[in-house]
Backbone bond lengths (Angstrom), bond angles and torsions (degrees), N, CA, C in turn:
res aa  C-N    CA-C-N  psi(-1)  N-CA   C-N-CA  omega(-1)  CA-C   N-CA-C  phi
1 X - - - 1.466 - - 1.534 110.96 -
2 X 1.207 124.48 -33.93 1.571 135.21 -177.67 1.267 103.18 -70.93
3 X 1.197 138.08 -57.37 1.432 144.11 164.73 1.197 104.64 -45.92
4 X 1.559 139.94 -59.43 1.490 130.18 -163.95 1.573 88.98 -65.34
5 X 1.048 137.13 -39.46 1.591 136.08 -125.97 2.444 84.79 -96.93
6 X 1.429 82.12 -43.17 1.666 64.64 -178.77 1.709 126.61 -106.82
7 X 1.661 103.00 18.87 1.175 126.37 134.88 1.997 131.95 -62.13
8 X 0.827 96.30 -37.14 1.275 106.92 -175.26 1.418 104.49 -79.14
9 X 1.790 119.26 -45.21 1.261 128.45 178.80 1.267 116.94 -45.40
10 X 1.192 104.92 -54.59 1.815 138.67 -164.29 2.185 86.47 -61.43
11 X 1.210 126.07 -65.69 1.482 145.08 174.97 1.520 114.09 -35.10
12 X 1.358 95.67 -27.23 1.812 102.58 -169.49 2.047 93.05 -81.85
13 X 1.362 87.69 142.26 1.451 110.80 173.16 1.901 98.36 -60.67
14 X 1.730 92.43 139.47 1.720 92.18 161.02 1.332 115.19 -92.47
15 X 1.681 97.97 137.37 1.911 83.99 174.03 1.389 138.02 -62.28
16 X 1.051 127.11 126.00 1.522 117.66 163.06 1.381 144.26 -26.32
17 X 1.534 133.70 107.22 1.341 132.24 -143.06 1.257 69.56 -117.34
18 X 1.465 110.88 119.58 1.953 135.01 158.06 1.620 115.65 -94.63
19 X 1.257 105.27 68.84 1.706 116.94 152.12 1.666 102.35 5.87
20 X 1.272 133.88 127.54 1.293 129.59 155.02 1.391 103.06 -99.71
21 X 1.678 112.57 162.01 1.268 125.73 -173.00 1.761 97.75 -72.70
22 X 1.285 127.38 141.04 1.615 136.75 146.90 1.246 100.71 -34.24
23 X 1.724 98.86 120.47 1.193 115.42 -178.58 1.882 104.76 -80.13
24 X 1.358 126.57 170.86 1.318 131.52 176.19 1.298 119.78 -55.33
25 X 1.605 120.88 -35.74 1.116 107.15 171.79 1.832 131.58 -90.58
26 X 1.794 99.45 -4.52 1.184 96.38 158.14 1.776 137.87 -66.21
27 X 2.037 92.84 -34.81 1.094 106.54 158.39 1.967 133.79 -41.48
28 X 1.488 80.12 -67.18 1.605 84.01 163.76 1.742 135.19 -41.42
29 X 1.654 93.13 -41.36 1.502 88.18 -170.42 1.735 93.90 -86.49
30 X 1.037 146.56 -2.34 1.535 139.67 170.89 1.364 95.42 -76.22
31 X 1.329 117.58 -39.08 1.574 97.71 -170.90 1.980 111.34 -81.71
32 X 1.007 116.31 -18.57 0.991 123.01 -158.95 1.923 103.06 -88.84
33 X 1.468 103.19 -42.17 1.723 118.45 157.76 1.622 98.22 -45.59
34 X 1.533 132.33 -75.31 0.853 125.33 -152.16 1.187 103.82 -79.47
35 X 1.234 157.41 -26.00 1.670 143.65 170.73 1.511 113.42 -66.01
36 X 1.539 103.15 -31.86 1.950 97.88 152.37 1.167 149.01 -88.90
37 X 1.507 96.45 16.66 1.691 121.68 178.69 1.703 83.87 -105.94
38 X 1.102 131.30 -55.48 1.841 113.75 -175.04 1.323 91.94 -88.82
39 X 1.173 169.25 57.61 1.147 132.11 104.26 1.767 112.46 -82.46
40 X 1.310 127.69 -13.56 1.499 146.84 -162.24 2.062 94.56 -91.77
41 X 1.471 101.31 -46.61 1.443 113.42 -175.37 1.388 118.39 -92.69
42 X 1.457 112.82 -31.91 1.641 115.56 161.64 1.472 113.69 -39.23
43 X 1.495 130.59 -50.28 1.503 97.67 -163.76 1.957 101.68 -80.01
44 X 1.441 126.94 -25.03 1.255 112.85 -178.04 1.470 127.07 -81.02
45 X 1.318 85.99 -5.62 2.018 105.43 148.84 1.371 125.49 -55.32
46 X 1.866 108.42 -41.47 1.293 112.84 -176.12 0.834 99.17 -101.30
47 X 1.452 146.49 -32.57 1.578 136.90 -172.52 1.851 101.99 -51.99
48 X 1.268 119.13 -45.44 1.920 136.84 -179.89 1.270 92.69 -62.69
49 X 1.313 136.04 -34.76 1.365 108.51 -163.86 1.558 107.52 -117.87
50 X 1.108 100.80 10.82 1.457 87.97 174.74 1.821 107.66 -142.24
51 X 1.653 89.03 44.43 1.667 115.17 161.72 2.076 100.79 -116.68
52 X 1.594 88.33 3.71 1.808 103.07 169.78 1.638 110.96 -93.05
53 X 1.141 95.97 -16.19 1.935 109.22 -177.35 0.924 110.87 -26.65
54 X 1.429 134.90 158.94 1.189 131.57 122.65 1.598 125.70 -126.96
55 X 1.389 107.15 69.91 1.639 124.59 -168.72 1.587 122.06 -37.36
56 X 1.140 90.37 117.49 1.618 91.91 173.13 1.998 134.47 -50.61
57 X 1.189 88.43 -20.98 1.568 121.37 -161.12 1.629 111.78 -123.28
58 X 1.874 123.21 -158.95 1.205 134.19 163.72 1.111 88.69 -85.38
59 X 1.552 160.86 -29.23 1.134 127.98 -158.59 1.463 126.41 -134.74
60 X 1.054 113.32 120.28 2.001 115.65 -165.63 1.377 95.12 -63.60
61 X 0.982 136.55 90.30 1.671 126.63 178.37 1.701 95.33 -119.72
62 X 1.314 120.66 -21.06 1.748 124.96 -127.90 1.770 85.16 -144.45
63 X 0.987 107.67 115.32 1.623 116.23 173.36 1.568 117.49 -63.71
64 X 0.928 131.59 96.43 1.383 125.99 -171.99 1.860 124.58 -105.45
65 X 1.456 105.76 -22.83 1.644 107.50 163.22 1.768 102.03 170.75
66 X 0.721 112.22 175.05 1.590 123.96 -179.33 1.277 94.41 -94.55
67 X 1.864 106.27 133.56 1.060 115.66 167.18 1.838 94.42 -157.69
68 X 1.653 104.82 157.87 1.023 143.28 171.23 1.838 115.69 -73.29
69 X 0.745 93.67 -54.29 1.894 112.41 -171.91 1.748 109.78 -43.68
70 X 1.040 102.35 -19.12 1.954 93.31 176.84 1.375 106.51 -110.06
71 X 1.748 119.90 9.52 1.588 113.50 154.02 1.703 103.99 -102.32
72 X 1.149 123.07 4.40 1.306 118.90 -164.43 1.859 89.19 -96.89
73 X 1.280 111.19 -41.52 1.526 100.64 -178.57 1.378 120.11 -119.42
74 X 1.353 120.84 32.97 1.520 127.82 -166.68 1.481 116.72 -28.97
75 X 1.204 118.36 -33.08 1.676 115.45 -174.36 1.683 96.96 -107.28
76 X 1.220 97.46 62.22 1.879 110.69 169.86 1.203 115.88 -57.37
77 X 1.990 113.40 -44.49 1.273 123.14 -141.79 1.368 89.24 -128.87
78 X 1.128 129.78 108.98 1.844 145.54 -172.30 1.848 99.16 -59.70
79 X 1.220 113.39 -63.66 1.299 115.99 158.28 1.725 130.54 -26.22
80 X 1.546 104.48 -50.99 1.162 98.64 -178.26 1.951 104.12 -86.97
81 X 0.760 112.61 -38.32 1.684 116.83 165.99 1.480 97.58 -33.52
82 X 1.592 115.62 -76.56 1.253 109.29 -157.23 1.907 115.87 -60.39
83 X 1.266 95.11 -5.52 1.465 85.42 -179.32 1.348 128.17 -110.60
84 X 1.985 97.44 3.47 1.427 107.72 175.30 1.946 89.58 -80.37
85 X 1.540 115.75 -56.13 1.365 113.19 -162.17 1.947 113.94 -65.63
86 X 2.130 97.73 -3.87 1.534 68.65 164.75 1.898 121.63 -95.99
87 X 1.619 87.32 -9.04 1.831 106.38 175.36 1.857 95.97 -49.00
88 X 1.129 101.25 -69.82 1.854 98.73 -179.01 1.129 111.87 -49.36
89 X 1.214 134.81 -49.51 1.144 126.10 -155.64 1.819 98.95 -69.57
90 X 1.066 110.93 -61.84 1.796 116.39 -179.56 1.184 114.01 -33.09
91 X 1.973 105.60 -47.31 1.685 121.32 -171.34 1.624 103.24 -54.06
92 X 1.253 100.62 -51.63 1.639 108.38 -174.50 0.939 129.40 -82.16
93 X 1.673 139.64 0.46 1.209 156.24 175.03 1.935 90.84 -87.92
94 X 1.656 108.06 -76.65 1.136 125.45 -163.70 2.018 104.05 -50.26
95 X 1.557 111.19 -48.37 1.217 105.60 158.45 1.270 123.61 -38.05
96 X 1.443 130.64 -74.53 1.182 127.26 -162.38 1.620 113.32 -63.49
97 X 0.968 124.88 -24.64 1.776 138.87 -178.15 1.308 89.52 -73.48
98 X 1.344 126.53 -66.06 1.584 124.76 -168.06 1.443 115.64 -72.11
99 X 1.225 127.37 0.38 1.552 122.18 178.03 1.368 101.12 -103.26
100 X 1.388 115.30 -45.41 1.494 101.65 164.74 1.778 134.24 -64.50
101 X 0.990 105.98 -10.87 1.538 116.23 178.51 2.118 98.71 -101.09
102 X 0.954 110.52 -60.23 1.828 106.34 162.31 1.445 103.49 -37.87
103 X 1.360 122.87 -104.14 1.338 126.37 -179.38 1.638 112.13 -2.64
104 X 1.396 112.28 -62.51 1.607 101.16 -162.57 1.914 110.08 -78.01
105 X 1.186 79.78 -23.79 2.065 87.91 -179.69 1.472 97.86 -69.68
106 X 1.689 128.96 -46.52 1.323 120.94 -172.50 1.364 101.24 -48.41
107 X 1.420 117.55 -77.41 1.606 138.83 -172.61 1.766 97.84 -31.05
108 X 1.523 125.77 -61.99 1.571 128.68 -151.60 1.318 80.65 -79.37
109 X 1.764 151.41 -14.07 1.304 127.59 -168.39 1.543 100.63 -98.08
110 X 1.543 128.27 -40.00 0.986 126.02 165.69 1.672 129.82 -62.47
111 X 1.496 117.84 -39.50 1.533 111.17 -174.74 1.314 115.47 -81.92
112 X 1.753 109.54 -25.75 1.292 115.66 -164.46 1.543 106.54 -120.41
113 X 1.730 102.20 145.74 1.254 116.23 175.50 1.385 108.81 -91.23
114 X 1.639 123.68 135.49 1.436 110.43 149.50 1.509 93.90 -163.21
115 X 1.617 93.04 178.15 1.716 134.65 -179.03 1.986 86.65 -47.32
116 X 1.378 93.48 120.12 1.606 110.36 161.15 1.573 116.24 70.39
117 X 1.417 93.27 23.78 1.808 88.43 -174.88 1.555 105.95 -89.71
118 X 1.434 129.85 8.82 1.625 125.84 161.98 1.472 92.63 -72.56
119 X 1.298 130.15 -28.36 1.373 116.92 -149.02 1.401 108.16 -97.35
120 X 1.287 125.60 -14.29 1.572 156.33 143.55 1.612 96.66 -46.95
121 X 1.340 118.77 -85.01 1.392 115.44 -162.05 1.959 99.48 -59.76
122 X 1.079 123.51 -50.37 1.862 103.89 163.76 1.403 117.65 -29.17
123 X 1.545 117.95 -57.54 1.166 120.05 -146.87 1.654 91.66 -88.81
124 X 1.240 130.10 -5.48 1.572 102.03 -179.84 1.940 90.80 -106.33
125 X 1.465 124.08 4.33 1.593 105.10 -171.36 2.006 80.50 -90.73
126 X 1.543 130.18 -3.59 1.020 100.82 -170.04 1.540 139.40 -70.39
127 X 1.966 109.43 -18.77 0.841 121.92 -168.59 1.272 98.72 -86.44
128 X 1.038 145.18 -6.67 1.477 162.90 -160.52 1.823 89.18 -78.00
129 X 1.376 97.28 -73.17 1.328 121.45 -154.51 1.833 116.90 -74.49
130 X 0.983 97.55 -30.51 1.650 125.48 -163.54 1.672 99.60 -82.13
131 X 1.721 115.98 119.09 1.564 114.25 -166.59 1.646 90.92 -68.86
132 X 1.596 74.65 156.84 1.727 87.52 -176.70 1.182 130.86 -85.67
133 X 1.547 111.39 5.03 1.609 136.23 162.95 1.013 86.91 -71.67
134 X 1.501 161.27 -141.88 1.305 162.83 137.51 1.085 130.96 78.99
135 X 1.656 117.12 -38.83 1.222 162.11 151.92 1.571 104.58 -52.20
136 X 1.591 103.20 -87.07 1.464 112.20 -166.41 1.550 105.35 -55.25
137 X 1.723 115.59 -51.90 1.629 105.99 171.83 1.623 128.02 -52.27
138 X 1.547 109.16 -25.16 1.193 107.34 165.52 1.574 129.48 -61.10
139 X 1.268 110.55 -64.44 1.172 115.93 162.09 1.366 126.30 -47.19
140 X 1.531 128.94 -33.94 1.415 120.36 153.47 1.343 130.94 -64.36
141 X 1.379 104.59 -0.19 1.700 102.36 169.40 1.153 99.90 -104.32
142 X 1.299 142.07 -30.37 1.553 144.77 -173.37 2.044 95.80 -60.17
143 X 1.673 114.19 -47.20 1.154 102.08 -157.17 1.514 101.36 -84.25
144 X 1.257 116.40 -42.79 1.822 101.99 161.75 1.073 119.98 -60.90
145 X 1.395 149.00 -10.34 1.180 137.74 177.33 1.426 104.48 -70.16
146 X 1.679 106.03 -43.55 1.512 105.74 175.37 1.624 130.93 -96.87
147 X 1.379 107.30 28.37 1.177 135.79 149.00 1.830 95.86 89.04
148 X 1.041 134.30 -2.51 1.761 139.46 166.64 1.387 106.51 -43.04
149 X 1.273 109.71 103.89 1.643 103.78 147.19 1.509 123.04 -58.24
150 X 1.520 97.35 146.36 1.980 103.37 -174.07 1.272 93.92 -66.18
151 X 1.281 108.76 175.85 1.596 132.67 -179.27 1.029 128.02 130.75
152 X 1.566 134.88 -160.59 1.717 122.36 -172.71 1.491 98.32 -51.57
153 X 1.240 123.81 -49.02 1.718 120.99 -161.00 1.736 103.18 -41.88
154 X 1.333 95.41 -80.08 1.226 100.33 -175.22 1.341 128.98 -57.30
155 X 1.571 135.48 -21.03 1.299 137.53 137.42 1.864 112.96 -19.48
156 X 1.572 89.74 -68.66 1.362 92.30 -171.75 1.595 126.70 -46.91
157 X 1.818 81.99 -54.01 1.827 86.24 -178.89 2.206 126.12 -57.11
158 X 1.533 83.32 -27.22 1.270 101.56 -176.94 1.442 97.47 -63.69
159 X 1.553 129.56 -101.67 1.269 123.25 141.06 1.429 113.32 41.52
160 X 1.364 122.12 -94.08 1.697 128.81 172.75 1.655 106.51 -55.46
161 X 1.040 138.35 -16.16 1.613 152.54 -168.30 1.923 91.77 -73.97
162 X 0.956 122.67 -72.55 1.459 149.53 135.92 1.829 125.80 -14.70
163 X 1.089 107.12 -44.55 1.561 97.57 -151.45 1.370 86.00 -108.95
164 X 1.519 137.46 -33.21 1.458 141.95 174.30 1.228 102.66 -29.29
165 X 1.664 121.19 -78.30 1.011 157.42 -161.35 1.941 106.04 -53.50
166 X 1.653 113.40 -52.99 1.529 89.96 136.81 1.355 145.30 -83.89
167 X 1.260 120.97 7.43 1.268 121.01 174.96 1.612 98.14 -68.24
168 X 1.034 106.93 -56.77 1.627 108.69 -149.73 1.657 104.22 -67.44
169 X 1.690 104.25 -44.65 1.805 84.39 -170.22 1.988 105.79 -69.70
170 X 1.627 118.01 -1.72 1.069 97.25 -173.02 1.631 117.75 -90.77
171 X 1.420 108.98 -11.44 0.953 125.43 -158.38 1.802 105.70 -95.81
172 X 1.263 79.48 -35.12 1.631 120.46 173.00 1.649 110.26 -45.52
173 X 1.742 107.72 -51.66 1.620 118.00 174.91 1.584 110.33 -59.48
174 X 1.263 126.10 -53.42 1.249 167.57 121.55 1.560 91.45 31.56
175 X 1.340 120.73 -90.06 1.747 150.14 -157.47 1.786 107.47 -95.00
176 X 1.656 105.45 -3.43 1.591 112.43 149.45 1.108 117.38 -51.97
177 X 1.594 123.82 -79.40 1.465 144.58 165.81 1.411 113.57 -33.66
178 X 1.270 133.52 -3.95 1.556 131.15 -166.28 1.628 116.53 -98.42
179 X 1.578 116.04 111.67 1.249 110.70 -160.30 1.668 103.92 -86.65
180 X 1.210 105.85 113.87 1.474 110.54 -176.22 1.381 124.06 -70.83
181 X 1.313 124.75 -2.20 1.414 128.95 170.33 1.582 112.80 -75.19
182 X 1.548 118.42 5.31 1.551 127.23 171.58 1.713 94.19 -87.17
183 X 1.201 108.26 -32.96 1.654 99.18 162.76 1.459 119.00 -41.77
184 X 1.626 82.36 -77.90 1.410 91.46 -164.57 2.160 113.82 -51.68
185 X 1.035 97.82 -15.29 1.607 104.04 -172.10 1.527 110.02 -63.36
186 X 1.718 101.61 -42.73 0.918 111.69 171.27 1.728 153.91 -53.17
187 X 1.550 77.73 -41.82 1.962 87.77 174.97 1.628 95.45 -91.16
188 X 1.646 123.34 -22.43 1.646 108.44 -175.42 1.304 89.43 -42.59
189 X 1.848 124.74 -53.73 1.401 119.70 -158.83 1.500 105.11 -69.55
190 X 0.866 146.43 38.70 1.914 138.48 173.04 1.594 97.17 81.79
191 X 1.207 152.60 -42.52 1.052 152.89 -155.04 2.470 95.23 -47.82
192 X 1.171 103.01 124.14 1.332 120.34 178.42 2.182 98.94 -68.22
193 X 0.847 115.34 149.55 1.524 119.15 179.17 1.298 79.65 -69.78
194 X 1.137 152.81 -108.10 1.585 130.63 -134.54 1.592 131.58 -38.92
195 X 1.475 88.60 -35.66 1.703 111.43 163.12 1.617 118.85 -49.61
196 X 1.164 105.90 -59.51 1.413 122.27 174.68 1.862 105.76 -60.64
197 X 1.093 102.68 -57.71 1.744 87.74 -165.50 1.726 115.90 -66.09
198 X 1.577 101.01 -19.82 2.081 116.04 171.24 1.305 102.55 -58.80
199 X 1.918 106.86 -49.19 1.688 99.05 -155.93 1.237 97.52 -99.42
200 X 1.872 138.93 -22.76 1.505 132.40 -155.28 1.260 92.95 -103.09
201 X 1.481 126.39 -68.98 1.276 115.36 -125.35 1.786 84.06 -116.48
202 X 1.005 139.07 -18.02 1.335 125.86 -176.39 1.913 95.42 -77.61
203 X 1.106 130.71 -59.21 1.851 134.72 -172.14 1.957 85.17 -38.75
204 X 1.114 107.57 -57.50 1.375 112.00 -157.07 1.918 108.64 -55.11
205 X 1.197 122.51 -33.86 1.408 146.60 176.26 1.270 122.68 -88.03
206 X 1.252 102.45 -25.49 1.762 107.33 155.18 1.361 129.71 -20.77
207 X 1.391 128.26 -77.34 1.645 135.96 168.69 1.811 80.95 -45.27
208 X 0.823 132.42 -94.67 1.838 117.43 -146.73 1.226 118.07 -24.64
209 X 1.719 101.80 -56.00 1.675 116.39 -167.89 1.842 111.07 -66.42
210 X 1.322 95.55 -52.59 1.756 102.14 154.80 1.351 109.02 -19.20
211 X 1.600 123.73 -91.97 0.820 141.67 -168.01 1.662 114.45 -49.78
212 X 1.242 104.25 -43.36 2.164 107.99 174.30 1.577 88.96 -55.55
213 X 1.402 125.13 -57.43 1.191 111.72 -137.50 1.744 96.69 -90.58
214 X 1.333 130.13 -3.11 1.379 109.37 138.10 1.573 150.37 -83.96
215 X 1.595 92.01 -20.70 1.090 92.56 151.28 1.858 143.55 -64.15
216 X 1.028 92.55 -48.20 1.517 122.53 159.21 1.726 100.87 -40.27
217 X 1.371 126.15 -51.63 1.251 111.62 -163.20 1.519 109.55 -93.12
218 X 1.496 125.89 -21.45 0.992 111.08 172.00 1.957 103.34 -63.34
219 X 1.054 97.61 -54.56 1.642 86.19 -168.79 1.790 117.79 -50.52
220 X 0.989 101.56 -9.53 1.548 86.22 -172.22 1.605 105.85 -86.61
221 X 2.031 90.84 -11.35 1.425 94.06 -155.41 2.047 101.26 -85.38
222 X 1.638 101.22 -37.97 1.049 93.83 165.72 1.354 125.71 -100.08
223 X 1.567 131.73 44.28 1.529 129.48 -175.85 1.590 105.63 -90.52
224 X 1.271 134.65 135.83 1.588 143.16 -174.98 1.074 92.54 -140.52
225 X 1.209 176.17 102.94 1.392 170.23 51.35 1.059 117.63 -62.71
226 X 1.583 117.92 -65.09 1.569 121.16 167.83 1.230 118.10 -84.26
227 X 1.426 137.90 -9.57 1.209 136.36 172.59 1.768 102.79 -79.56
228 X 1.320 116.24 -25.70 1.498 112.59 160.55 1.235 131.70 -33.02
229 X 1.379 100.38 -50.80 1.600 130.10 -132.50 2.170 81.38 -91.82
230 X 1.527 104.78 -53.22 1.282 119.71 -150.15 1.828 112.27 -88.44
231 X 1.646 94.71 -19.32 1.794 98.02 -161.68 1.200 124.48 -62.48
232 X 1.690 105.93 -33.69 1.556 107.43 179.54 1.614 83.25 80.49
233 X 1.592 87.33 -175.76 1.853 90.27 154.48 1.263 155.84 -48.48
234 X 1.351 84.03 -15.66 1.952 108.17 173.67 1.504 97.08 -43.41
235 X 1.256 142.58 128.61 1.440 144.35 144.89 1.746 115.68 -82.37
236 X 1.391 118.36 112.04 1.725 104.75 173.09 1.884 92.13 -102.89
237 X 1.462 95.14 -171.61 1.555 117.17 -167.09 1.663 94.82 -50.50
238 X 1.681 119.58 -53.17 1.196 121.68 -131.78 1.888 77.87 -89.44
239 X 1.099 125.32 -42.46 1.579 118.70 175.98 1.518 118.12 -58.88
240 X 0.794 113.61 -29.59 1.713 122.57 170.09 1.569 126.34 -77.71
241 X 1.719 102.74 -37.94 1.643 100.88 155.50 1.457 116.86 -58.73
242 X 1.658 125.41 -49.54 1.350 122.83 -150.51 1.800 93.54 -80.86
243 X 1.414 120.97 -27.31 1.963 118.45 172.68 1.487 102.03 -56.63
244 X 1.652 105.25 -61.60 1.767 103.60 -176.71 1.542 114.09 -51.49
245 X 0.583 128.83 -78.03 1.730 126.47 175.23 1.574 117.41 -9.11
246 X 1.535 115.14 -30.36 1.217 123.09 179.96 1.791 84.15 -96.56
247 X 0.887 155.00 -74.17 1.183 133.33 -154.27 1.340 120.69 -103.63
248 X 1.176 132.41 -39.94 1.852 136.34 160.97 1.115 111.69 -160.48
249 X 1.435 107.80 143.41 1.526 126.55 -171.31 1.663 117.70 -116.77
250 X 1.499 128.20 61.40 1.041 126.61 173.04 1.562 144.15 -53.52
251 X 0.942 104.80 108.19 1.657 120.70 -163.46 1.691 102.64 -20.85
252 X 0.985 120.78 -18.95 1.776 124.96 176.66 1.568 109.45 -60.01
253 X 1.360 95.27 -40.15 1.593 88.83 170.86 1.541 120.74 -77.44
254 X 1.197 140.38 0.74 0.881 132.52 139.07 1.959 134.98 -100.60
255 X 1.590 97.92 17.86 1.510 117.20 156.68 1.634 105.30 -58.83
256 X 1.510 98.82 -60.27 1.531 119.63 -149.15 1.240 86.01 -65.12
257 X 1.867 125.97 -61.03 1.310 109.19 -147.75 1.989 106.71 -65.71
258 X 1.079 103.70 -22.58 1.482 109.19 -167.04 1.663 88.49 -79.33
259 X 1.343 144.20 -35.14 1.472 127.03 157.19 1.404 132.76 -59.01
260 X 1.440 108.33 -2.86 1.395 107.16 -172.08 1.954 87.57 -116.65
261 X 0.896 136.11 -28.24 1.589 147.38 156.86 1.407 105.38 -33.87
262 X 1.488 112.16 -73.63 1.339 122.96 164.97 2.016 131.79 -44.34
263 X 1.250 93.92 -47.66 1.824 106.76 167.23 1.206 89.30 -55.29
264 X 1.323 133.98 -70.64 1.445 127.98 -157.14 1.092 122.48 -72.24
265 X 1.258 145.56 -14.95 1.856 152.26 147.44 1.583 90.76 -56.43
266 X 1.294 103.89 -56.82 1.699 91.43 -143.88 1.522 83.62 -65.29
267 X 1.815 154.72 -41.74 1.208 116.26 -152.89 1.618 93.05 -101.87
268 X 1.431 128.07 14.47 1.359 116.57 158.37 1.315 118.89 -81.44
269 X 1.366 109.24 -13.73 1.715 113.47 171.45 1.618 108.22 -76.52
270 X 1.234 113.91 -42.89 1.539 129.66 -169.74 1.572 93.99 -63.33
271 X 1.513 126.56 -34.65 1.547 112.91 -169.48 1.967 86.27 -92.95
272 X 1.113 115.26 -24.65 1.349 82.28 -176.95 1.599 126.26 -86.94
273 X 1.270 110.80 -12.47 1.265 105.55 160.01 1.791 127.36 -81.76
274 X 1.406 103.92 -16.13 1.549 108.42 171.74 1.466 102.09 -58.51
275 X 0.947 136.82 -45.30 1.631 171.09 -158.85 1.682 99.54 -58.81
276 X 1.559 105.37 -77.93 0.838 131.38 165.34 2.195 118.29 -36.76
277 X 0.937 81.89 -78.53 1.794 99.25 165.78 1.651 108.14 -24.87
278 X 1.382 113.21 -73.60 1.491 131.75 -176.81 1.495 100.98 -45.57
279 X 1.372 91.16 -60.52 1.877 85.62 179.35 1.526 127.95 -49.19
280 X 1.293 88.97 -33.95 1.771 89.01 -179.27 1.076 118.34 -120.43
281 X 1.580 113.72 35.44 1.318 117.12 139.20 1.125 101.01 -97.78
């Protein structure tokens, strides 16, 4: 009888599920998503297309025809070169200093208890929070007070002043989720604590730190507020756009930014399929 009974079940027609039309307010909110996806994507729409310029004048403001010629020689202007390669260079110095100093504060705020660590977690949401006029003047009184001339140095340090502070809470979300008894599994087996945190617990924190340390690098790469305050003469990318604007704006600067747009998809695609991969193995 159990067999006939879920034979027969299996035989019965499924009912028909009739789709209803999108109601009005679903409508609405699609339209309302998508007019804040192009107003967010409109300007890096125009920054791409009008590194296609071909300006009549000093200044690409004014669409004048499609042309090729400002990807054929992107580093036209020695000036503007030197101030994209000193933007990287700072980004990537100040990155690597600040992921290692984030990283270990995330980890020591999460595994470990101690005396004054609310007052730790205040003091790193401050740079977060704190305008960055405020910031950059601060730090320019800290570095004359201690007698430093501005320049790459102080860029840099400033820079890491800043980027710690997201490293850590991002990395920080990251090393929440992390079941620490893979520690302990580890040294039961002989594994030395340094051993363990190279082979266990650092692979495992990877996607977080990844992720600080791109985030982290765009900002250092595009920050102008405090790099104002701190550069001295140093010129980076973002100080050299806001001078040109007052006097000429050559379509090269929007070569570069649409090459550095591009670097950054293409290795956010590369982490998301690494990503991807792991999982499905």
């Amino acid at each position: 009888m159990t067999t006939q009974a879920m034979t027969e079940a299996l035989e019965q027609p499924k009912p028909t599920v009739v789709k209803g039309s999108p109601r009005w307010g679903d409508l609405m909110l699609r339209l309302v998503a998508g007019l804040v996806l192009l107003y967010l994507f409109l300007p890096i729409f125009v920054i791409v297309l009008f590194s296609f310029n071909k300006p009549a004048g000093k200044f690409n403001y004014t669409w004048q025809g499609f042309t090729l010629e400002n990807w054929a020689d992107p580093f036209k202007y020695p000036a503007l070169t030197e101030a994209l390669k000193l933007s990287l260079n700072v980004a990537a110095v100040s990155t690597g200093v600040a992921l290692v100093l984030g990283t270990l504060v995330a980890i020591a705020l999460v595994r470990q208890r101690f005396r004054g660590q609310k007052a730790v977690d205040t003091f790193l949401v401050l740079p977060l929070t704190a305008p960055e006029v405020v910031m950059g003047a601060s730090l320019l009184t800290l570095f004359l007070d201690l007698g430093w001339a501005t320049g790459y140095t102080t860029i840099v340090l400033a820079h890491i002043a800043f980027q710690v502070s997201f490293i850590a809470m991002t990395v920080r979300a990251r090393v929440r989720g992390f079941d620490w008894t893979l520690e302990d599994a580890s040294m039961d087996l002989g594994a030395s604590p340094t051993r363990t945190f190279f082979r266990v617990t650092l692979p495992l924190i990877v996607p977080g730190i990844v992720a600080a340390a791109m985030l982290s690098f765009a900002l250092s790469l595009d920050d102008f507020i405090i790099t104002y305050f701190v550069s001295g003469s140093a010129v980076t990318y973002p100080l050299y756009v806001n001078a040109a604007v007052k006097a000429a704006v050559p379509p090269q600067i929007n070569v570069l930014a649409t090459a550095i747009l591009v670097v950054s998809l293409l290795l956010l695609m590369a982490g998301t399929l690494y990503r991807r991969k792991r999982i499905d193995v």
